[in-house]
C-alpha positions as CSV (number, residue, x, y, z in Angstrom):
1,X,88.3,101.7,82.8
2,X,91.0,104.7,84.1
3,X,88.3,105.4,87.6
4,X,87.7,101.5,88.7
5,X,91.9,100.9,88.0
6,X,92.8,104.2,90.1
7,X,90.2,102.6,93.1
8,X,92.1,99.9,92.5
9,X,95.5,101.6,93.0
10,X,94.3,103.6,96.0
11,X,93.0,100.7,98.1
12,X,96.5,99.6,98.6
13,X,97.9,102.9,99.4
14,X,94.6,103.1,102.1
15,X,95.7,99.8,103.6
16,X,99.7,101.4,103.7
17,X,98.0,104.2,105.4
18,X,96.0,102.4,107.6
19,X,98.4,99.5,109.1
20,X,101.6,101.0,108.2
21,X,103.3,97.5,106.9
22,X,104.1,96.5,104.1
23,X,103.2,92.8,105.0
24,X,99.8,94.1,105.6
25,X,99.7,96.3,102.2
26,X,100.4,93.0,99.5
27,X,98.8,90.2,102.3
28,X,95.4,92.6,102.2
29,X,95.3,94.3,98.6
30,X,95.8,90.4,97.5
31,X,92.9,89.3,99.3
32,X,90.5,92.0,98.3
33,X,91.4,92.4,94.2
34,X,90.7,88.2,94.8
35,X,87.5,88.9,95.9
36,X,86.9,91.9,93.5
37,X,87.8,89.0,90.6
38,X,85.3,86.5,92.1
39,X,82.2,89.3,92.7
40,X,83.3,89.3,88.4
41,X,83.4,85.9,87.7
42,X,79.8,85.7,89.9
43,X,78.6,88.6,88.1
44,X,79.4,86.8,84.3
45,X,78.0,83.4,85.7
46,X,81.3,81.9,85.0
47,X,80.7,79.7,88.6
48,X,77.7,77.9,87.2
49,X,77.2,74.6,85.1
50,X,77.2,74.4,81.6
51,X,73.2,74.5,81.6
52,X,73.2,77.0,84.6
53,X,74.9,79.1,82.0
54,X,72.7,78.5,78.9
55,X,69.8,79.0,80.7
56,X,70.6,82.3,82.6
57,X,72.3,83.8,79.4
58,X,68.5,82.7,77.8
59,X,66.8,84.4,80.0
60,X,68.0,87.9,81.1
61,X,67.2,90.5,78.2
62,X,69.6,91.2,75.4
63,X,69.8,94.7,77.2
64,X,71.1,93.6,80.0
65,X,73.8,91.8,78.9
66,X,75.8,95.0,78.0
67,X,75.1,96.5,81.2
68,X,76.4,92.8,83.4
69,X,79.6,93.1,81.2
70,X,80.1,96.4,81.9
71,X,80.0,95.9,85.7
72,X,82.0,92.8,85.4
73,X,84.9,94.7,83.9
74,X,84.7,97.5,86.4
75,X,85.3,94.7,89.7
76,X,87.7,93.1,87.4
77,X,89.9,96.3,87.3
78,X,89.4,97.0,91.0
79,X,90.6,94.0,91.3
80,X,94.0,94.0,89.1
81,X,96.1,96.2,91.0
82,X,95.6,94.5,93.9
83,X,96.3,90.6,91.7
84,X,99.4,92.1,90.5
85,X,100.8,93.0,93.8
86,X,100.2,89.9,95.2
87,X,101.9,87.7,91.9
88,X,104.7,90.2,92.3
89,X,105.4,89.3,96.0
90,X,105.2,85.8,95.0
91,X,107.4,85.7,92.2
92,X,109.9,88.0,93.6
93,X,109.2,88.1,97.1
């Protein structure tokens, strides 16, 4: 998970680059690891009902369950750097 976190890191520093702000580095990198998190949560079905749920996780093969994790963990760490720049503006900012 070192390759999706480092894409992670390096969209911010692409946005610093790009607008030369900060304002623009933490308001942006906030805004897309959110949406990096939510393309996870979509991915995992964790946006559905209860029986949404049951009946996907039913019917997709036991081999592609591995493979929806895995991709789900990758967008989640895309995501992170981005998160934690954003709580860290909040908290301290």
């Amino acid at each position: 998970m070192k390759i999706p976190f480092l894409i992670g890191v390096a969209i911010p520093l692409l946005i610093a680059l790009i607008f030369r702000s900060t304002d623009a580095i933490i308001s942006y990198s906030f805004f897309i690891g959110l949406g990096f998190w939510i393309i996870s949560g979509f991915i995992l079905g964790a946006f559905g009902s209860g029986s949404d749920t049951r009946s996907h996780y039913h019917s997709t093969p036991e081999a592609d369950r591995p493979e929806r994790s895995k991709w789900a963990r990758k967008f989640f760490y895309l995501g992170l750097p981005g998160m934690l720049i954003g709580i860290v503006y909040l908290a301290w900012g």
